[in-house]
Structures are given as structure tokens and as C-alpha cells.
C-alpha positions as a LaTeX table, in Angstrom:
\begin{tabular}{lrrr}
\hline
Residue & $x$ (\AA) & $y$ (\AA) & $z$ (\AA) \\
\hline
Unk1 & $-42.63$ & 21.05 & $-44.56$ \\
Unk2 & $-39.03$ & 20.78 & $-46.42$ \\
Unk3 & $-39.41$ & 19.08 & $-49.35$ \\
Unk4 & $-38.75$ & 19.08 & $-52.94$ \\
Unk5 & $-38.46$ & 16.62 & $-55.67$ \\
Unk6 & $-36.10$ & 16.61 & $-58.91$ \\
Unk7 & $-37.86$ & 15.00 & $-61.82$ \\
Unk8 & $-35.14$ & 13.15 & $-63.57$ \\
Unk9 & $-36.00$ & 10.24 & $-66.05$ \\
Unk10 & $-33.83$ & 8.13 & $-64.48$ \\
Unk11 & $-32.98$ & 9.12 & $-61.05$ \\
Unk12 & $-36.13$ & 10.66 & $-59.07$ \\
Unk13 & $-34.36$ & 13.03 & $-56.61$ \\
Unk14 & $-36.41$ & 13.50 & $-53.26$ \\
Unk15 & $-34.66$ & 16.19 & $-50.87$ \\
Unk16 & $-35.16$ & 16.48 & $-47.50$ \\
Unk17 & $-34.84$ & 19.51 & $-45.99$ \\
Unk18 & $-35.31$ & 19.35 & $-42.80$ \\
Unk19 & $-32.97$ & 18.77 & $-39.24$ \\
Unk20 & $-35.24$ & 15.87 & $-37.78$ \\
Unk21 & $-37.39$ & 13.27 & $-39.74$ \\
Unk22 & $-39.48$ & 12.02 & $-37.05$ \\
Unk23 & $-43.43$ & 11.39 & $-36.11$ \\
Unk24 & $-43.75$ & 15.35 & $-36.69$ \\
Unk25 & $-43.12$ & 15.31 & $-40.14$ \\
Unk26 & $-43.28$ & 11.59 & $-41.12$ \\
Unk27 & $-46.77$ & 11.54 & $-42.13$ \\
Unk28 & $-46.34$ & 14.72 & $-44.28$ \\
Unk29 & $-43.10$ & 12.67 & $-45.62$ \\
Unk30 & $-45.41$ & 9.97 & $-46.68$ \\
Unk31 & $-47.84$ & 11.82 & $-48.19$ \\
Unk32 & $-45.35$ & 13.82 & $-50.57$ \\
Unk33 & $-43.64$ & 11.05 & $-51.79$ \\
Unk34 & $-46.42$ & 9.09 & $-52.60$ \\
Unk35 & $-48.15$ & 11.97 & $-54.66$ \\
Unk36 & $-44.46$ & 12.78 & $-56.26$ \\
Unk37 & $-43.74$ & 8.86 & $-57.09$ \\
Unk38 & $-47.30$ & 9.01 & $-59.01$ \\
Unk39 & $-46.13$ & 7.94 & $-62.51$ \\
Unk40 & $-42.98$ & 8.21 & $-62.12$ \\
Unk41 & $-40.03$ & 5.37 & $-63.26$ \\
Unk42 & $-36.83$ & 4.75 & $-62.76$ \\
Unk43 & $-34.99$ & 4.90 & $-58.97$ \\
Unk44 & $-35.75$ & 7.01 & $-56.11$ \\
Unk45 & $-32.50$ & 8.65 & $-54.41$ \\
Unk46 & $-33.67$ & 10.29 & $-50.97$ \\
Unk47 & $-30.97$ & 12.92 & $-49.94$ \\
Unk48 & $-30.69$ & 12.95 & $-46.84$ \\
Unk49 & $-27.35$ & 15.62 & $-45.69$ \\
Unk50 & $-30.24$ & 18.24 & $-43.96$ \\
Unk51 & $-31.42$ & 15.26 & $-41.53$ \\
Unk52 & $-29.58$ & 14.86 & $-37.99$ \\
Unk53 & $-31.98$ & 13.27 & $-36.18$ \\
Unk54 & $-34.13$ & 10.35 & $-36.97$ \\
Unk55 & $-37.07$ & 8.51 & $-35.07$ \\
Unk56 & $-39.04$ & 5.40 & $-35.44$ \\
Unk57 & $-41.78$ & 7.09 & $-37.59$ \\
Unk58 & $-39.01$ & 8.92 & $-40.15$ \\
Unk59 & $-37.33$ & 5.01 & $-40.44$ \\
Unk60 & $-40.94$ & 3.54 & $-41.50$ \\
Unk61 & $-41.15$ & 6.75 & $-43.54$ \\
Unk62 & $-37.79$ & 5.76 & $-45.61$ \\
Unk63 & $-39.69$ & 2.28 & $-45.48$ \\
Unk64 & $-42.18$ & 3.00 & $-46.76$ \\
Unk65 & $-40.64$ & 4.85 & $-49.93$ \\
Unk66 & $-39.02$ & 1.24 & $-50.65$ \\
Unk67 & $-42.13$ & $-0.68$ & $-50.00$ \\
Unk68 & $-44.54$ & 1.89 & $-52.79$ \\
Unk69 & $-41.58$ & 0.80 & $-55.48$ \\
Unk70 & $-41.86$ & $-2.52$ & $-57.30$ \\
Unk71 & $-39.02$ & $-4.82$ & $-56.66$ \\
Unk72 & $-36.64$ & $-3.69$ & $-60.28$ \\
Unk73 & $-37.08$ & 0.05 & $-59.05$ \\
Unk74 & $-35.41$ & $-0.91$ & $-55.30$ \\
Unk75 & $-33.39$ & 0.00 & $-53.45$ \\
Unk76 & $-34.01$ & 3.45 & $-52.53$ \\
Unk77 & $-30.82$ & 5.33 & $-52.47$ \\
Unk78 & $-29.98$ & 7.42 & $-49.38$ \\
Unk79 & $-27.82$ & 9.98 & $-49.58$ \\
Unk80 & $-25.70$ & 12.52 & $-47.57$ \\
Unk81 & $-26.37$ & 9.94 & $-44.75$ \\
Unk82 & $-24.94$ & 11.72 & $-41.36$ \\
Unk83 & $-23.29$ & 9.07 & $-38.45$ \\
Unk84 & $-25.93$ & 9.21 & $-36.59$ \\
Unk85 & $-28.89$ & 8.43 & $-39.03$ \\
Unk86 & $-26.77$ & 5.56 & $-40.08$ \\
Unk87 & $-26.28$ & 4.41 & $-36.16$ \\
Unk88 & $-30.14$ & 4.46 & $-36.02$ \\
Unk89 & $-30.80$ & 2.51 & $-39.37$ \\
Unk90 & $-28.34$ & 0.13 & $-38.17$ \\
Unk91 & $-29.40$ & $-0.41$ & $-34.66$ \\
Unk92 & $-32.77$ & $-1.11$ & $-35.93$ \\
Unk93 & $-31.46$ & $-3.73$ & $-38.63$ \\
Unk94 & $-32.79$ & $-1.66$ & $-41.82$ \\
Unk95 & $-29.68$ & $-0.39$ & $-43.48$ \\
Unk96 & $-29.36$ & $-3.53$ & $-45.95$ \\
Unk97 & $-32.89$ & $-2.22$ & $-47.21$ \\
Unk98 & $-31.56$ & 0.59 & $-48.67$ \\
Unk99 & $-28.32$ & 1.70 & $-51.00$ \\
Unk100 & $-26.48$ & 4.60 & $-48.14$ \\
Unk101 & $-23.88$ & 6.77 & $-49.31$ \\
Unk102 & $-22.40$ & 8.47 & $-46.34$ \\
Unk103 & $-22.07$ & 11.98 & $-45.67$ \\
Unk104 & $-18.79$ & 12.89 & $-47.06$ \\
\hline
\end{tabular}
């Protein structure tokens, strides 16, 4: 699966690097993130530019990235957001969970 994580003291930089986040992968998601969040601090910033398609499962993936951090280390960041990630985030009412910079 397509993921790597930048260890910064601050900022902990998850990259996705995959097309679709979706029940495929979402598990796998879950997994890696919860092992790479293990004693970490400071934010999480998920970026997000590979990812054109998003399910259900990938949006309670990105959940549940916000819901392992205590409430001071929320929101997670999203990053490189495309349109249509946004549309689905939006449609189902999640996008004020998270901080979303758009895809330039």
C-alpha cells in the first residue's frame, strides 16, 4: 500500500499515495496510521494531492485519524484536497472536522 510518514516534531506528515482511498485500502490506512501516530505529538497533516477518488470507508478512515488524536492535537490537516474529495467530504457533512487546503 502507498504510504509514508514524515516525522516532524511539530507537524506529523502522513502521505498518501495512492489514486482511490476506499474499503480496499482503508483498513490498511487505519492500521498505518495508528502504528505511525504511536508516540508521536504535535498535529497530523494528511496529504492528500495522489487521492481522486474517495468512498465511505476512506472518509471513516480520515475519521478515524481525528478521533485517535486528543482534542489540543485536532484538527487533522488535509492537504492537496482535489474537487472531488472535497464534494464527497461535503456531501457527507464532515469537512468542518477537518482543516482542507485545496489542491492548488
Amino acid at each position: 500500500m502507498g504510504f509514508s510518514v514524515n516525522n516532524d516534531p511539530e507537524v506529523v506528515q502522513i502521505r498518501i499515495d495512492e489514486r482511490v482511498l476506499d474499503r480496499s485500502i482503508s483498513a490498511n490506512f487505519r492500521h498505518y496510521v495508528a502504528d505511525a501516530l504511536e508516540g508521536m505529538s504535535g498535529r497530523v497533516s494528511i496529504d492528500c494531492s495522489e487521492v481522486d477518488f474517495i468512498d465511505s470507508s476512506g472518509v471513516g478512515a480520515l475519521l478515524h485519524v481525528n478521533n485517535l488524536l486528543p482534542e489540543d492535537r485536532r484538527p487533522v490537516i488535509l492537504t492537496g484536497v482535489s474537487p472531488s474529495v472535497l464534494s464527497v467530504l461535503e456531501l457527507v457533512r464532515v469537512h468542518r472536522l477537518f482543516e482542507i487546503v485545496p489542491k492548488a
